[in-house]
N, C-alpha and C positions, 0 to 999 in steps of 0.2 A: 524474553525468552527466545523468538523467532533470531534474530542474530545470533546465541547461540547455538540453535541448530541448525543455520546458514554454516559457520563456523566449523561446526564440528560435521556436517555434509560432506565440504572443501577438505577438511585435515584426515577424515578416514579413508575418503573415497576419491582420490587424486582424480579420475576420471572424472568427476562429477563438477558442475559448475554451479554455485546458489547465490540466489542475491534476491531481497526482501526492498518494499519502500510501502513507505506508506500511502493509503487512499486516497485520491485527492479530494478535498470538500469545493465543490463550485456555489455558491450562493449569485444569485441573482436580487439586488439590494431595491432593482424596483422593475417594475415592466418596461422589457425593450420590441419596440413595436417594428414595424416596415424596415426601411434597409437597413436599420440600426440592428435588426434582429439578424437579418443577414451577413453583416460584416462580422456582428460578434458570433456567430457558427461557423464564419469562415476562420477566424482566430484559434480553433480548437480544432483537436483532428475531428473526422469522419466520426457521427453518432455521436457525439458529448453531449453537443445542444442541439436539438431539434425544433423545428417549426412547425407551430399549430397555424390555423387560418383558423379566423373566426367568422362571425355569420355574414358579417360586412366585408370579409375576404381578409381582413387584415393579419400578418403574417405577426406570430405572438414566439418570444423565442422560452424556451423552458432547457434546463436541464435534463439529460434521458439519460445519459450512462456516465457518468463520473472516471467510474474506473479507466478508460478507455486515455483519457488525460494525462498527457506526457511530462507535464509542470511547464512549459516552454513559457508562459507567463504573456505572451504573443499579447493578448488582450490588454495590456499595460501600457502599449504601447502607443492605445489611441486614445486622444484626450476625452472624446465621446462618450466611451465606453468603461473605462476606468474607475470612476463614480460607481459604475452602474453593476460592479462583479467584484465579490471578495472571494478570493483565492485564498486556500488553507489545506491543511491535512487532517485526518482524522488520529487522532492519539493513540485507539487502542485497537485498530483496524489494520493488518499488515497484510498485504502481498508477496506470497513468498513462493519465488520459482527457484526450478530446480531441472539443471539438464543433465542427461546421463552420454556419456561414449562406449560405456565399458558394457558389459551383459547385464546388471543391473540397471531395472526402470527407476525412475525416478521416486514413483511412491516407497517402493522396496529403500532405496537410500534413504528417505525422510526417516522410515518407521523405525530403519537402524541407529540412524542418528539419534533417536529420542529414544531409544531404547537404551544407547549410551549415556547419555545426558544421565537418564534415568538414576544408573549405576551412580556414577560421580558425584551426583543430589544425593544419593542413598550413603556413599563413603563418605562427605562431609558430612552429615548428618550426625554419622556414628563417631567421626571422629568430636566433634562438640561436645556428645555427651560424652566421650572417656573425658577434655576436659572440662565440664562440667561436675563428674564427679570424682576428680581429682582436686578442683578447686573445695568440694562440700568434703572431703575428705582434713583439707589443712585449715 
């Protein structure tokens, strides 16, 4: 549904710029310790993966913000680390921006666009049942 109201955002509101992608999913498939932990936070932007120390000082890397993750895949790149991170998207999780130029804000454009959406749901709707009961009719 989100790429249609990307879609129709873009074709009502020429001024308006929309574009949706999904969430990235980071898993961490086992513990990355000391500079391993390091390299793999420098692989991702700022705040993805963050560094705990533990009691013995040891630098533990953990996932903190997901969202923040560009897809750049960086982390693939090193034989070390590759094992150690599955990269993926979330299916039914979308990010969906939207810029405005014109005098309408951005939310004001979303809620029009699904408001239009709305309509268009509503006229195929109706038009199914004329035929549906044009088909119960013959």
């Amino acid at each position: 549904m989100w790429p249609l109201i990307c879609v129709t955002v873009c074709y009502l509101f020429a001024l308006a710029t929309a574009s949706y992608r999904l969430m990235p999913k980071i898993t961490l498939l086992s513990e990355v310790t000391g500079e391993l932990a390091e390299k793999l936070a420098n692989c991702f932007p700022k705040g993805v993966i963050e560094l705990d120390e533990t009691k013995e000082g040891v630098k533990v890397a953990r996932v903190a913000r997901p969202r923040r993750d560009t897809c750049s895949r960086e982390v693939l790149r090193h034989k070390e680390l590759k094992d150690m991170v599955e990269l993926a998207r979330e299916k039914r999780h979308y990010i969906f921006s939207v810029e405005s130029t014109g005098a309408l804000p951005p939310d004001v454009l979303v809620l029009e666009a699904i408001k239009v959406m709305k309509q268009k749901c509503m006229s195929f709707i109706e038009e199914l049942d004329k035929i549906t009961q044009a088909m119960d009719e013959n």
